[in-house]
N, CA, C and O of each residue as an XYZ file, in Angstrom:
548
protein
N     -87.275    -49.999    -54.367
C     -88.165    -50.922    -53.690
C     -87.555    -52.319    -53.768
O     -87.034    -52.573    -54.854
N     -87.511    -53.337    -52.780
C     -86.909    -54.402    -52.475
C     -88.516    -54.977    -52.836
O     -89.674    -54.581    -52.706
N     -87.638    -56.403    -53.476
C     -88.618    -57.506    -54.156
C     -89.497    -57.492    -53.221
O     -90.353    -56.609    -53.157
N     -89.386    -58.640    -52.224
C     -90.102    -58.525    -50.843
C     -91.801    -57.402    -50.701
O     -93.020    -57.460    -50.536
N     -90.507    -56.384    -50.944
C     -92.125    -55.102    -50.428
C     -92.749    -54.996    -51.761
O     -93.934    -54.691    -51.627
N     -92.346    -55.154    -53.207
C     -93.036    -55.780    -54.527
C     -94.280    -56.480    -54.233
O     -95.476    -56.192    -54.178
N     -93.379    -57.747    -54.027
C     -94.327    -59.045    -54.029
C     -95.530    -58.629    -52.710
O     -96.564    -59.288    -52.605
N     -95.261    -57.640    -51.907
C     -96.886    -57.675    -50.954
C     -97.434    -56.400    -51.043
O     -98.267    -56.059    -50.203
N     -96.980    -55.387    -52.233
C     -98.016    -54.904    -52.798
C     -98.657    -55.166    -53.890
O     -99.671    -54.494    -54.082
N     -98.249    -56.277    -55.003
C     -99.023    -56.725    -55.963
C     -99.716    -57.901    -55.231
O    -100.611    -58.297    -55.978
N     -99.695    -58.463    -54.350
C    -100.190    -59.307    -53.375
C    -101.477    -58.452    -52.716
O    -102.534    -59.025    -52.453
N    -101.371    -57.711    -52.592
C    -102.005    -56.460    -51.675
C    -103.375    -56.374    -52.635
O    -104.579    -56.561    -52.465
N    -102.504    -55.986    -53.738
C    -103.605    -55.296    -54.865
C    -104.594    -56.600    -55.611
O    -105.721    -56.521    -56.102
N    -103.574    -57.917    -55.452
C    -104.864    -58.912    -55.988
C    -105.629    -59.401    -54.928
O    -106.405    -60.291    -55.276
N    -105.656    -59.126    -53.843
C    -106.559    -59.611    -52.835
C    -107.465    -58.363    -52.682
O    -108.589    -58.631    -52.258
N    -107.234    -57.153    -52.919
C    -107.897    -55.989    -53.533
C    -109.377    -56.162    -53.768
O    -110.394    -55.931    -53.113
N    -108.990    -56.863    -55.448
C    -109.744    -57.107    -56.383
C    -110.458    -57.930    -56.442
O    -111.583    -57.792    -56.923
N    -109.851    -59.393    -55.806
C    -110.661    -60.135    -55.190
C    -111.682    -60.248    -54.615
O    -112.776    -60.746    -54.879
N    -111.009    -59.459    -53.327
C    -112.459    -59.023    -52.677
C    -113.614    -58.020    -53.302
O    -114.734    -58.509    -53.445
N    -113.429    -56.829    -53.632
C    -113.931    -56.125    -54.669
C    -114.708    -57.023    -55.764
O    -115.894    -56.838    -56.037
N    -113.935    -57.973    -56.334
C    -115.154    -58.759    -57.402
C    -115.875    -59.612    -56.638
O    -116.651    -60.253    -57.347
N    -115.981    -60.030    -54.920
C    -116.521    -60.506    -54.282
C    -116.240    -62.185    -54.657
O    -117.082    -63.046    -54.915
N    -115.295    -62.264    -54.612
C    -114.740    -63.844    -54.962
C    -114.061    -64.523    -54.109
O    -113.184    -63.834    -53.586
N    -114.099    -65.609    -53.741
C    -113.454    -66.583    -52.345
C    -111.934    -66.899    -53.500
O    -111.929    -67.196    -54.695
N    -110.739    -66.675    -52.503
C    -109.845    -67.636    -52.888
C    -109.978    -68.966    -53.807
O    -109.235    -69.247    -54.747
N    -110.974    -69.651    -53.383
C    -110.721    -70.979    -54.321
C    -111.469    -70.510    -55.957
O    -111.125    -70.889    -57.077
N    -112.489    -69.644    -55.592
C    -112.694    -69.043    -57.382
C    -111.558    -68.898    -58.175
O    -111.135    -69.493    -59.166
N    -110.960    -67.468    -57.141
C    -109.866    -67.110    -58.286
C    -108.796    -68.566    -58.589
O    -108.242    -68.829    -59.656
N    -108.734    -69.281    -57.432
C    -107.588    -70.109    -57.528
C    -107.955    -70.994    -58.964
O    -107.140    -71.533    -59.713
N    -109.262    -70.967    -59.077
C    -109.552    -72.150    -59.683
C    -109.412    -71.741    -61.345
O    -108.942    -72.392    -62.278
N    -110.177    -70.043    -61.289
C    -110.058    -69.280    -62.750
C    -108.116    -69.081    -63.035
O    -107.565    -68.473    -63.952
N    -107.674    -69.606    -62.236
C    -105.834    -69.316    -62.659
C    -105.697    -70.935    -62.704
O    -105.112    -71.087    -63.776
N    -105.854    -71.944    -62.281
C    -105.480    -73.007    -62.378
C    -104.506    -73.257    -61.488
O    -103.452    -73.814    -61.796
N    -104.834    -72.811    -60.181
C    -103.689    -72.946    -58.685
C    -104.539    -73.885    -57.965
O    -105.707    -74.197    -58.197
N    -103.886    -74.208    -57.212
C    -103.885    -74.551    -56.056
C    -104.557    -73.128    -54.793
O    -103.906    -72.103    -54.590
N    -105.629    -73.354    -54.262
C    -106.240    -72.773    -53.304
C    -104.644    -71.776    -52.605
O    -104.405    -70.573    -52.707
N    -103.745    -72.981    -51.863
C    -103.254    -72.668    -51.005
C    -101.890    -71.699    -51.588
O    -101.276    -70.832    -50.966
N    -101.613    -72.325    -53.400
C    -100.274    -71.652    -53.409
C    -101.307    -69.711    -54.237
O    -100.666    -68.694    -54.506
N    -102.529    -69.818    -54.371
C    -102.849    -68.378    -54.996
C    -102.757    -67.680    -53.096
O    -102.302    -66.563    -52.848
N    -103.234    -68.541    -52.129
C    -103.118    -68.337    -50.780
C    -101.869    -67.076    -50.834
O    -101.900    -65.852    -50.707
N    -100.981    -67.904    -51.045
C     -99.374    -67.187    -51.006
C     -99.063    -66.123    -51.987
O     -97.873    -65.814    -52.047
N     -99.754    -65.597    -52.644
C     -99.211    -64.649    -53.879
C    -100.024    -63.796    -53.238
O     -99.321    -62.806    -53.034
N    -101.266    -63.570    -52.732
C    -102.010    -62.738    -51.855
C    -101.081    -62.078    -51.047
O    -100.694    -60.920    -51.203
N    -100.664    -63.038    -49.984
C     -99.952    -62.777    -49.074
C     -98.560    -62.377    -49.354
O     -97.876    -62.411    -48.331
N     -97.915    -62.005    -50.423
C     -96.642    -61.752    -50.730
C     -95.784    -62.768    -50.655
O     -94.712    -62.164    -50.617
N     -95.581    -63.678    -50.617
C     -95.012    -64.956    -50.016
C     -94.378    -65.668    -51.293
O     -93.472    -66.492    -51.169
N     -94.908    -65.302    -52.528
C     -94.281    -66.004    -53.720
C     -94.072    -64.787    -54.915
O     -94.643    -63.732    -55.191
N     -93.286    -65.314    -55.281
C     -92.247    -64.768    -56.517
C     -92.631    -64.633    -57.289
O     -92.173    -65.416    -58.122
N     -93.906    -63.515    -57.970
C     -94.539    -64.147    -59.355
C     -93.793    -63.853    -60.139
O     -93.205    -62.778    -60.257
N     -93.687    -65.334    -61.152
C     -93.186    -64.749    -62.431
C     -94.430    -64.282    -63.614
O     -95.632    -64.544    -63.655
N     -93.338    -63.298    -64.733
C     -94.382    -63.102    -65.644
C     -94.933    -63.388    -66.199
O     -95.644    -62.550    -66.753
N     -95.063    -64.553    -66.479
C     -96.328    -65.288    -67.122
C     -97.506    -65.222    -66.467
O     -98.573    -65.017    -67.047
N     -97.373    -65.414    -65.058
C     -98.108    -65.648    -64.182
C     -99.183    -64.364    -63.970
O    -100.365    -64.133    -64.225
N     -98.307    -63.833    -63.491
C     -98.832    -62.008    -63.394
C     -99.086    -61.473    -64.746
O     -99.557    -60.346    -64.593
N     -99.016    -61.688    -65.675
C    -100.347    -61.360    -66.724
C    -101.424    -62.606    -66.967
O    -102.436    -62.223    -67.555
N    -101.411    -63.680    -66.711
C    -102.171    -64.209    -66.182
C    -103.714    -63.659    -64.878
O    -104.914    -63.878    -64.715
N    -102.548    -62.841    -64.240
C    -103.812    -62.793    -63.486
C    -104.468    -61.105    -63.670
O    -105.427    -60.596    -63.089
N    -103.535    -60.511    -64.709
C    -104.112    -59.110    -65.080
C    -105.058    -59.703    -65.929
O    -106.060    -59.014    -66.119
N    -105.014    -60.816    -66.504
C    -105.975    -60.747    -68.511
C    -107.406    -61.736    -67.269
O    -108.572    -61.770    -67.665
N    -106.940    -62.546    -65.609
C    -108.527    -63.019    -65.481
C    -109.027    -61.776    -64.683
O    -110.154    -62.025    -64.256
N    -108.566    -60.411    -64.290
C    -109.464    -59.451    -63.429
C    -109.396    -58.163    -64.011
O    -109.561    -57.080    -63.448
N    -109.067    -58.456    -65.509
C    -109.242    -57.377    -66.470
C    -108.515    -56.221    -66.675
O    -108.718    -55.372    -67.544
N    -107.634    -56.236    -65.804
C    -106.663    -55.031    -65.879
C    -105.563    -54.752    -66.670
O    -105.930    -55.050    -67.807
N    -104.316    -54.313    -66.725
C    -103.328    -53.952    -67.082
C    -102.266    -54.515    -66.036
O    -102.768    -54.673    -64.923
N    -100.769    -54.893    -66.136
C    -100.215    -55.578    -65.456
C     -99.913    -54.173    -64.320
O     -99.816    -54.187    -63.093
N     -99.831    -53.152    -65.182
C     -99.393    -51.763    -64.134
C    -100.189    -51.659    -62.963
O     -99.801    -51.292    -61.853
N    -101.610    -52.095    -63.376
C    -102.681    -51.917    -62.222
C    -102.288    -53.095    -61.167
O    -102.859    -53.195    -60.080
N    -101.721    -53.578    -61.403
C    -101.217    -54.469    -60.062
C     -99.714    -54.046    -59.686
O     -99.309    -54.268    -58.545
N     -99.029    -53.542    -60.476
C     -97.713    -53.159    -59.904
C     -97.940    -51.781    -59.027
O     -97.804    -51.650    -57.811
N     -98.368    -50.689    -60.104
C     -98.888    -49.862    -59.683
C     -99.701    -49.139    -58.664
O    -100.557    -49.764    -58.038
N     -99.441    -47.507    -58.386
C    -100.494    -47.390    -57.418
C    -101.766    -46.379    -57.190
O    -102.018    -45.460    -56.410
N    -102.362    -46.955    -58.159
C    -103.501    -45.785    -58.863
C    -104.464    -46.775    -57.980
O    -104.105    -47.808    -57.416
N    -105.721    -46.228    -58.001
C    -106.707    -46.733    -56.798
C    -107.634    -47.037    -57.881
O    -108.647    -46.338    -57.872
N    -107.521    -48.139    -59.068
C    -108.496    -48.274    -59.994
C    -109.325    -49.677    -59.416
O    -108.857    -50.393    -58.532
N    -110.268    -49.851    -59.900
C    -110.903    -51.005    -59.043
C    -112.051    -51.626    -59.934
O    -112.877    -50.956    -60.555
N    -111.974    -53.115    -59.903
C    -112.832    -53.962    -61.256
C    -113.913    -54.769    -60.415
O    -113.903    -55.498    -59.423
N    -114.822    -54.287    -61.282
C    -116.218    -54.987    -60.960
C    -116.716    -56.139    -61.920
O    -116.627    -56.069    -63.145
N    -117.245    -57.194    -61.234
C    -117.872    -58.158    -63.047
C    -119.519    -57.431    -62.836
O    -120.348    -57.552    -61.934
N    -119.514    -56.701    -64.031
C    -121.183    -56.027    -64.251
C    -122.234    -57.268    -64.461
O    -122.031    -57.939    -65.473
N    -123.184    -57.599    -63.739
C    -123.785    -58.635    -63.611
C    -124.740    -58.271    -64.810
O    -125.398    -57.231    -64.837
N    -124.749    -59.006    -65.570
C    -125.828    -58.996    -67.129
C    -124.733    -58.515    -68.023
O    -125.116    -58.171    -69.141
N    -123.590    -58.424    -67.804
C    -122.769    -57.953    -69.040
C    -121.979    -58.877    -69.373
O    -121.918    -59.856    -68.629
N    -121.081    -58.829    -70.688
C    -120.703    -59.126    -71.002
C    -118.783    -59.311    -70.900
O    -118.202    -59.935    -71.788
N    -118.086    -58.750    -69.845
C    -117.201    -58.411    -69.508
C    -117.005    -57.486    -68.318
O    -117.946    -56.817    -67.890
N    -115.449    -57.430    -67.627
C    -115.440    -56.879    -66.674
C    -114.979    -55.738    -67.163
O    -114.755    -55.463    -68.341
N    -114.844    -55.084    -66.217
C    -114.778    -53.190    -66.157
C    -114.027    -52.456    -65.412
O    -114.385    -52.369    -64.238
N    -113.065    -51.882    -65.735
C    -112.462    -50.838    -65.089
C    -113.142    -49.633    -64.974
O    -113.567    -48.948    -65.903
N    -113.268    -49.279    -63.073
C    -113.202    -47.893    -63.059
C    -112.233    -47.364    -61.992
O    -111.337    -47.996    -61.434
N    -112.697    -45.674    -61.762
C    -111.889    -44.723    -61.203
C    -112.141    -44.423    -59.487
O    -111.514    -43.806    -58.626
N    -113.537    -45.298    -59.522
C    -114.498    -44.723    -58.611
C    -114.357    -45.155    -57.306
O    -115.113    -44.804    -56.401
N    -113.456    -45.873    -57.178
C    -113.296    -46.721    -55.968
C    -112.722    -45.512    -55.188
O    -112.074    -44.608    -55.714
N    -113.089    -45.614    -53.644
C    -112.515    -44.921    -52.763
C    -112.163    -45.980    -51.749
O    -112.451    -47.156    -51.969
N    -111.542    -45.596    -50.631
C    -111.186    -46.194    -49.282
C    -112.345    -45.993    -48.690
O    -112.628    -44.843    -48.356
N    -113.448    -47.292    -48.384
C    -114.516    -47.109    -47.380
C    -114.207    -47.711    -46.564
O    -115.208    -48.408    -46.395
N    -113.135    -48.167    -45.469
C    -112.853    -48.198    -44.606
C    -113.407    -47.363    -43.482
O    -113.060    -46.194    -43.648
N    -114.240    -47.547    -42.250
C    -115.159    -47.381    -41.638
C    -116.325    -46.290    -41.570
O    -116.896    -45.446    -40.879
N    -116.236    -47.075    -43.060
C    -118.328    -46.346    -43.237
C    -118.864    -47.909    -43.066
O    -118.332    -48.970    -43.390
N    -120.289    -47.583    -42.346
C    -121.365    -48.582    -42.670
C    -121.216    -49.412    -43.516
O    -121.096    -49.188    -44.721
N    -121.203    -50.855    -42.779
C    -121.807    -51.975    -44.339
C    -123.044    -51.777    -45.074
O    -123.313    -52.591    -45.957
N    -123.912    -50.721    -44.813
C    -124.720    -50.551    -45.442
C    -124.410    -49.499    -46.497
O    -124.693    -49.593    -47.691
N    -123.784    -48.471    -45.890
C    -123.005    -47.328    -47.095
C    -122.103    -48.182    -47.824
O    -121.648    -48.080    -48.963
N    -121.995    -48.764    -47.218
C    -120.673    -49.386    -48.404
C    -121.553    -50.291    -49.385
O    -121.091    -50.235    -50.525
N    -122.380    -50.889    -49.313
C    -123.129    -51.795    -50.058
C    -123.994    -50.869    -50.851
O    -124.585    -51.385    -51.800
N    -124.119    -49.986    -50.699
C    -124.805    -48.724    -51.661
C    -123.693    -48.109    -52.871
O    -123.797    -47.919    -54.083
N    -122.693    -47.930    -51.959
C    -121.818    -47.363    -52.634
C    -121.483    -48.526    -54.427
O    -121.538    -48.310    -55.638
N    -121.194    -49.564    -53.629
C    -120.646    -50.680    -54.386
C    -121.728    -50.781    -55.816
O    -121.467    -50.929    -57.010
N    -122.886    -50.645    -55.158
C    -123.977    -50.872    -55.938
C    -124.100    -49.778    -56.965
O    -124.207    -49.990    -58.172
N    -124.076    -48.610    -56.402
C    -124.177    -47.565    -57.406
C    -122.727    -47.241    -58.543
O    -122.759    -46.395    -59.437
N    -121.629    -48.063    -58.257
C    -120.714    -47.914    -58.772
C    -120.938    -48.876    -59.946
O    -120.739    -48.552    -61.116
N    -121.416    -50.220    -59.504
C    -121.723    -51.388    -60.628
C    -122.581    -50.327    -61.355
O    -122.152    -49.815    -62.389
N    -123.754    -49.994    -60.853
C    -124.551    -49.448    -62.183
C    -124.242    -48.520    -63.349
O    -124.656    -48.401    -64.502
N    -123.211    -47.822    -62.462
C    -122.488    -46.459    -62.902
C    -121.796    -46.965    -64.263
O    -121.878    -46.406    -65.357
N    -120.758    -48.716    -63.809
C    -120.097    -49.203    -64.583
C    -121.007    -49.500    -65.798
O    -120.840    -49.001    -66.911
N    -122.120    -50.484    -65.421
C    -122.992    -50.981    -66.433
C    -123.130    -49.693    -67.427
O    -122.354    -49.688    -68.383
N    -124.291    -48.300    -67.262
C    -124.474    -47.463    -68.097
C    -123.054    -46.976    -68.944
O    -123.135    -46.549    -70.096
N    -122.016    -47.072    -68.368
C    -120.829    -47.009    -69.216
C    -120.689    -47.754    -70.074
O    -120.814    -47.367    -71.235
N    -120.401    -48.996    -69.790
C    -120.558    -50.404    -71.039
C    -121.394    -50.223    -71.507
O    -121.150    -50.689    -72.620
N    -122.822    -49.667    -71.558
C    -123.786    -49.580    -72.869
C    -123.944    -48.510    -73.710
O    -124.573    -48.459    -74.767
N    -123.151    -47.437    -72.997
C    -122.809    -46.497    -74.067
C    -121.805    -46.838    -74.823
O    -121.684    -46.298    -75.923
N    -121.052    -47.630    -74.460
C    -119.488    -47.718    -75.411
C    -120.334    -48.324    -76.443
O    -120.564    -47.852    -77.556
N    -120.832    -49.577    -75.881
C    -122.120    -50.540    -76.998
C    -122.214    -49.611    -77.642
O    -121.390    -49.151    -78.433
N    -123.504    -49.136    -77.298
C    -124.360    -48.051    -78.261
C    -123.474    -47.122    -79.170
O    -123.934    -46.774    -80.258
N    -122.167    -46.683    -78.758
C    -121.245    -45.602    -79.833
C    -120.907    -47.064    -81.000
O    -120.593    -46.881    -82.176
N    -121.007    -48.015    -80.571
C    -119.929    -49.241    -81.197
C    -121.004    -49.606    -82.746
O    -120.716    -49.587    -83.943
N    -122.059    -49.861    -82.149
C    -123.356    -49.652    -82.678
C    -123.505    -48.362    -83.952
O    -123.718    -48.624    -85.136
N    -123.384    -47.332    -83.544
C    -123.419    -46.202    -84.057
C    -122.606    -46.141    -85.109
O    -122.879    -45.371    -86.030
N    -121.333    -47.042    -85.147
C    -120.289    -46.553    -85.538
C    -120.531    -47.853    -86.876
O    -120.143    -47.570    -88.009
N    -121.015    -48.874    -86.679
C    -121.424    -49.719    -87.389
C    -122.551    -49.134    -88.822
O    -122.495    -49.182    -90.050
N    -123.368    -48.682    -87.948
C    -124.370    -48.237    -88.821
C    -123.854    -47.513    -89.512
O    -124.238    -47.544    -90.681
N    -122.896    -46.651    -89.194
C    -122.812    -45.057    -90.104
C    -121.574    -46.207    -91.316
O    -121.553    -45.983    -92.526
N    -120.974    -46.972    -90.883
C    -120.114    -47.834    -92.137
C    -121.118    -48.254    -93.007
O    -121.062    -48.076    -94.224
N    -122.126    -48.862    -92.367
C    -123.190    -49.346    -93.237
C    -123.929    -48.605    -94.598
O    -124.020    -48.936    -95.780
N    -124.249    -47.819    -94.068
C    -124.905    -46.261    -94.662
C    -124.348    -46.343    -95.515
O    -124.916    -46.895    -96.457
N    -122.371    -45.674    -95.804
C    -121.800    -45.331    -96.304
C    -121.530    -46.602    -97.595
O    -121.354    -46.377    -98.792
N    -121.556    -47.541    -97.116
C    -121.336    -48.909    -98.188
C    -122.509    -48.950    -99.051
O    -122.364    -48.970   -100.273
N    -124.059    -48.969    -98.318
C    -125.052    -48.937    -99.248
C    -125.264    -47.463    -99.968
O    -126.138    -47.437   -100.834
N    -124.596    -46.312    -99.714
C    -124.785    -45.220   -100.447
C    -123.821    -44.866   -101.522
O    -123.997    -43.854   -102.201
């Protein structure tokens, strides 16, 4: 693979996510500390990221740097009432279904995400107590 076709599929994949976390350009630009116009260009394949940069923008949309090099169809939501963002599996290509299926879809995937994050809680929880137990017994 030539740099070029690199740089506009990790370009590809953060405008992805972007959209997916439902965020305007100047958000993300602003959560990286860019310039509107030059995060403009890393979208668009147009700039060279270096690595600093590009884990930079894996550690603000929660991923792994692979998930942007990479081409697994994983896809991050910010769970609204939580405490962090979330990787899942669940994303498909809804490319011409309904904006209304798709806004269902999206929705039931956040929730899907949420009950995940509160089980991890709740095992995390679990896992606390049973140390506890064991110290006072």
């Amino acid at each position: 693979m030539q740099l070029h076709e690199l740089q506009l599929k990790i370009g590809k994949e953060i405008k992805r996510l972007r959209v997916v976390n439902e965020m305007t350009q100047e958000q993300v630009a602003e959560g990286l500390h860019l310039d509107r116009n030059a995060y403009g260009e890393i979208e668009r394949g147009k700039t060279d990221i270096h690595l600093s940069r590009l884990v930079q923008i894996a550690n603000f949309f929660a991923v792994e740097i692979e998930d942007l090099v990479g081409s697994n169809n994983k896809t991050v939501f910010y769970v609204n009432g939580g405490t962090s963002n979330t990787q899942s599996n669940l994303y498909n290509d809804y490319r011409g279904v309904s904006p209304e299926v798709f806004a269902l879809q999206h929705e039931l995937e956040k929730a899907q995400l949420h009950i995940e994050h509160l089980g991890k809680e709740l095992s995390n929880q679990q896992k606390i107590i049973q140390l506890l137990e064991k110290k006072s017994g």
